[in-house]
MMTF fields as JSON, N, C-alpha, C and O atoms, coordinates in Angstrom:
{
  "mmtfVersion": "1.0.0",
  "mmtfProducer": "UNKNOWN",
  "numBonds": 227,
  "numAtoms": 228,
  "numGroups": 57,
  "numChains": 1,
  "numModels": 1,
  "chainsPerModel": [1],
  "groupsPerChain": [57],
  "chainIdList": ["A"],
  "bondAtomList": [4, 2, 8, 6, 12, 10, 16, 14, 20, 18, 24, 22, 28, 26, 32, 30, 36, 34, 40, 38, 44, 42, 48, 46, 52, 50, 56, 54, 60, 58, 64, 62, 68, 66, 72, 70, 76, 74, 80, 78, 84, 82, 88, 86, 92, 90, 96, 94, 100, 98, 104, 102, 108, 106, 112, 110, 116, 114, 120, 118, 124, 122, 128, 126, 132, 130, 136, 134, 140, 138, 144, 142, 148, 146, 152, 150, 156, 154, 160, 158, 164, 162, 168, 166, 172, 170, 176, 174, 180, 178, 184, 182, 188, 186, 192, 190, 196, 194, 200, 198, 204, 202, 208, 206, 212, 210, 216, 214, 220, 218, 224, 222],
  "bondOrderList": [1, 1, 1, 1, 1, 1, 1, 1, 1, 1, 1, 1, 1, 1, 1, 1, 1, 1, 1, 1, 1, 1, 1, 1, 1, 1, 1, 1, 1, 1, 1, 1, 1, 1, 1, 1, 1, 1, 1, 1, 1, 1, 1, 1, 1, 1, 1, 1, 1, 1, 1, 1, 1, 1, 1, 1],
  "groupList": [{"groupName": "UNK", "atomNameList": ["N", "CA", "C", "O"], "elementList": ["N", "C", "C", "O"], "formalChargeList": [0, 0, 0, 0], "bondAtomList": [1, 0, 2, 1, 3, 2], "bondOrderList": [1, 1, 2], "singleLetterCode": "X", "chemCompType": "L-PEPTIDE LINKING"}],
  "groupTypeList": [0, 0, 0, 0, 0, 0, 0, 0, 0, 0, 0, 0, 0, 0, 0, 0, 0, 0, 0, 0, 0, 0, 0, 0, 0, 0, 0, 0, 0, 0, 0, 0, 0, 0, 0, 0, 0, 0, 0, 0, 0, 0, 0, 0, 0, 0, 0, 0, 0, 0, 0, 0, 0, 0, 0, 0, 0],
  "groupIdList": [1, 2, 3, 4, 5, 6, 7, 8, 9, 10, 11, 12, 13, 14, 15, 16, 17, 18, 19, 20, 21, 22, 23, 24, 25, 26, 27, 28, 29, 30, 31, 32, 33, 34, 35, 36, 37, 38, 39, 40, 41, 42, 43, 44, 45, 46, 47, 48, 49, 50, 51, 52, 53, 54, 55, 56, 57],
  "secStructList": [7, 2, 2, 2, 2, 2, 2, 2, 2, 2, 2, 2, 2, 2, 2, 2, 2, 6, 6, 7, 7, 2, 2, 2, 2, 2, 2, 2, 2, 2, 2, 2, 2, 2, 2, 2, 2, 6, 6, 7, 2, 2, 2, 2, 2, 2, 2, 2, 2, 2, 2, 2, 2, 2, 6, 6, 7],
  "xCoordList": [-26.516, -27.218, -26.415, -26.972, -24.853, -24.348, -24.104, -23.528, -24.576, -24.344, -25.786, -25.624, -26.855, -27.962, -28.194, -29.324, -27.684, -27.732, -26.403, -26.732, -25.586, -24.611, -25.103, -24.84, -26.023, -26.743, -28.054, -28.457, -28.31, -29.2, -28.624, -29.317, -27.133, -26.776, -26.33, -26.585, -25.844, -25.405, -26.963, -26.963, -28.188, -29.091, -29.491, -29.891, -29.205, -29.442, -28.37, -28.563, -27.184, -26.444, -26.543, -26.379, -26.79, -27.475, -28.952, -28.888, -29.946, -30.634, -30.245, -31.026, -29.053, -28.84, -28.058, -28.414, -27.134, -27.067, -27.211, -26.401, -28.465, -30.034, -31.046, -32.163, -30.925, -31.87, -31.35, -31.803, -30.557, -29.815, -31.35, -31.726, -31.76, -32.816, -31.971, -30.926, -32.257, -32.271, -32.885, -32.061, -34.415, -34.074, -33.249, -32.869, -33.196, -31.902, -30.831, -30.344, -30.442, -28.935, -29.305, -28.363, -30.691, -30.799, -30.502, -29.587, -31.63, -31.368, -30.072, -29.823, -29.246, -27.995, -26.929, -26.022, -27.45, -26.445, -26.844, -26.277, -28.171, -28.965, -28.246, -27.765, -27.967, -27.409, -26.272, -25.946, -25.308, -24.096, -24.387, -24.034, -24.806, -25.125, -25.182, -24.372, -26.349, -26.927, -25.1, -24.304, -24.894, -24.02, -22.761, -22.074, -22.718, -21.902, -22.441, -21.698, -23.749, -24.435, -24.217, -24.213, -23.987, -23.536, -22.058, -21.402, -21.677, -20.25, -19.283, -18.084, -19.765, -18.738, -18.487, -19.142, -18.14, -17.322, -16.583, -16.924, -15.463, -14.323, -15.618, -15.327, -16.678, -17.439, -18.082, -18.198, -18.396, -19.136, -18.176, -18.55, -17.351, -16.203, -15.628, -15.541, -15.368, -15.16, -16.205, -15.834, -17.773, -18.749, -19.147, -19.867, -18.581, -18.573, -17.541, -17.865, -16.21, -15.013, -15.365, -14.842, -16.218, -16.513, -17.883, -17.781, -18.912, -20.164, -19.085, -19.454, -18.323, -17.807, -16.688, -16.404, -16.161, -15.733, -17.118, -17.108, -17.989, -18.947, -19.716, -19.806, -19.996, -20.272, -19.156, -19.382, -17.985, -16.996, -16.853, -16.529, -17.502, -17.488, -18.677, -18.599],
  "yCoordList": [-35.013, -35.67, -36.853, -37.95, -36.753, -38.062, -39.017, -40.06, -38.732, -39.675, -40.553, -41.759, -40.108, -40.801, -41.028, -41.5, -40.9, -41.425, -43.006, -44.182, -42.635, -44.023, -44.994, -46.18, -44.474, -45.351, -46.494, -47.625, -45.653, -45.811, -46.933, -47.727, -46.737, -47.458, -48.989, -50.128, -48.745, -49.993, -50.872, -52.061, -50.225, -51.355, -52.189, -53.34, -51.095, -51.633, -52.708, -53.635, -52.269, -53.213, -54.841, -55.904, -54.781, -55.797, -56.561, -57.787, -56.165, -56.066, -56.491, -57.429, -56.523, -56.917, -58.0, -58.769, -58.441, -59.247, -60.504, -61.403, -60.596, -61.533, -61.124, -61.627, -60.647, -60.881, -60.335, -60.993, -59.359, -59.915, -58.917, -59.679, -58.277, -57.304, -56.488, -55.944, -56.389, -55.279, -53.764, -52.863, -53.578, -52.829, -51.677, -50.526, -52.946, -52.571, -51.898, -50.844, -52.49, -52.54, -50.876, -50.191, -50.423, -49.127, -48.115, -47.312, -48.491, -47.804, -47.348, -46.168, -48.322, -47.961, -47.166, -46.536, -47.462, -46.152, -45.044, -44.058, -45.046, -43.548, -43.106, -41.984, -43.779, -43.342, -42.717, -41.614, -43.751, -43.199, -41.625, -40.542, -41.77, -40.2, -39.151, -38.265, -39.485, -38.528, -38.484, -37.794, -39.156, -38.78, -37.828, -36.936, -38.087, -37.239, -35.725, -34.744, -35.688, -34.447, -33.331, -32.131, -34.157, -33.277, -33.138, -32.946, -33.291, -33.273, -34.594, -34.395, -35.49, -36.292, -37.007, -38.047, -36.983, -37.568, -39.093, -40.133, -38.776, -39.408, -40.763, -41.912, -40.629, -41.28, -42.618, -43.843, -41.455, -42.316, -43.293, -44.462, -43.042, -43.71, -45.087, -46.262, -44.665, -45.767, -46.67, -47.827, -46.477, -47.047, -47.905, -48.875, -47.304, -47.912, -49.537, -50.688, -48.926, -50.009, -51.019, -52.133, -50.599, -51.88, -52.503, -53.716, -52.024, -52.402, -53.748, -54.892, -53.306, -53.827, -55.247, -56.182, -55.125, -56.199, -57.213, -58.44, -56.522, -57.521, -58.675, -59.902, -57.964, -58.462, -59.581, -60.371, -59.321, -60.391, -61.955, -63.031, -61.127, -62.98, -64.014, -65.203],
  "zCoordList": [-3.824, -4.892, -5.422, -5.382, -6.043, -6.113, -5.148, -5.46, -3.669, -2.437, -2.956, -3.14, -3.137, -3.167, -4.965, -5.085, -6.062, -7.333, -6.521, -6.362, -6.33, -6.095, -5.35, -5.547, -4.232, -3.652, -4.31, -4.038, -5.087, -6.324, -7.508, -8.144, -7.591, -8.778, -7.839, -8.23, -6.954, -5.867, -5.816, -6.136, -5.415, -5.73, -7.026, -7.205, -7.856, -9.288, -9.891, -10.678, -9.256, -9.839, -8.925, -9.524, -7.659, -7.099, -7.825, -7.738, -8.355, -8.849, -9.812, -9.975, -11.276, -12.0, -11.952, -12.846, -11.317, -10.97, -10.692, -10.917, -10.096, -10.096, -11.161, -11.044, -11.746, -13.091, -14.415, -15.351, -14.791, -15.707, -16.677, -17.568, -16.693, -17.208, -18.512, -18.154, -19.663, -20.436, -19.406, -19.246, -18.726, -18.007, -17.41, -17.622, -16.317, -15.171, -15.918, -15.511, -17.027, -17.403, -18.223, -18.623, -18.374, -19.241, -17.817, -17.634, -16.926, -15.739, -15.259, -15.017, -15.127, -14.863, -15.326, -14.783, -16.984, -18.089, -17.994, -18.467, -17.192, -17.125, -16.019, -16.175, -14.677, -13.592, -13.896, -13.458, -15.041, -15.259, -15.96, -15.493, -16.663, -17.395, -16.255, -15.979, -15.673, -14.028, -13.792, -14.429, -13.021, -12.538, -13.498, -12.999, -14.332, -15.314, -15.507, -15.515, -15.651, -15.366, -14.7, -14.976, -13.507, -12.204, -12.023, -10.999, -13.338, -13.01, -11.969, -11.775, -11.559, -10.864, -12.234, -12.155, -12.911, -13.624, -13.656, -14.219, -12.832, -11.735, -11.078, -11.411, -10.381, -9.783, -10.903, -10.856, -11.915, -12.912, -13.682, -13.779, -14.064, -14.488, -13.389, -13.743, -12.333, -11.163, -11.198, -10.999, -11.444, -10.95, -12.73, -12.969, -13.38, -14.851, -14.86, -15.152, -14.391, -14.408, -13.158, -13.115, -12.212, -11.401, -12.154, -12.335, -12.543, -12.977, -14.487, -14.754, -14.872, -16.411, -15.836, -16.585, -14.332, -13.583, -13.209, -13.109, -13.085, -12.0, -13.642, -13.691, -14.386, -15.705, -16.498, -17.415, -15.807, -16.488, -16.138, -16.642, -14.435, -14.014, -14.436, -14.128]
}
């Protein structure tokens, strides 16, 4: 299940990217949650500190 939520957040964050959505950007905190849900933790956190790099540039 977190192989295919990460797969999930990798399009979205592509997706945001190019449009830059209030949306997207809810979608994605939801993913992070999901994934916290299930316990990866560690995953959600990694996928937080790159999502918070890609936003800086």
């Amino acid at each position: 299940m977190a192989e295919k939520i990460s797969l999930h957040i990798a399009k979205n964050f592509l997706v945001y990217q190019q449009e830059k959505t209030p949306e997207i950007l809810t979608e994605i905190q939801g993913d992070f949650a999901t994934l916290e849900r299930f316990e990866v933790v560690g995953m959600a956190k990694r996928f937080r500190r790159i999502f918070d790099q890609l936003n800086q540039d």
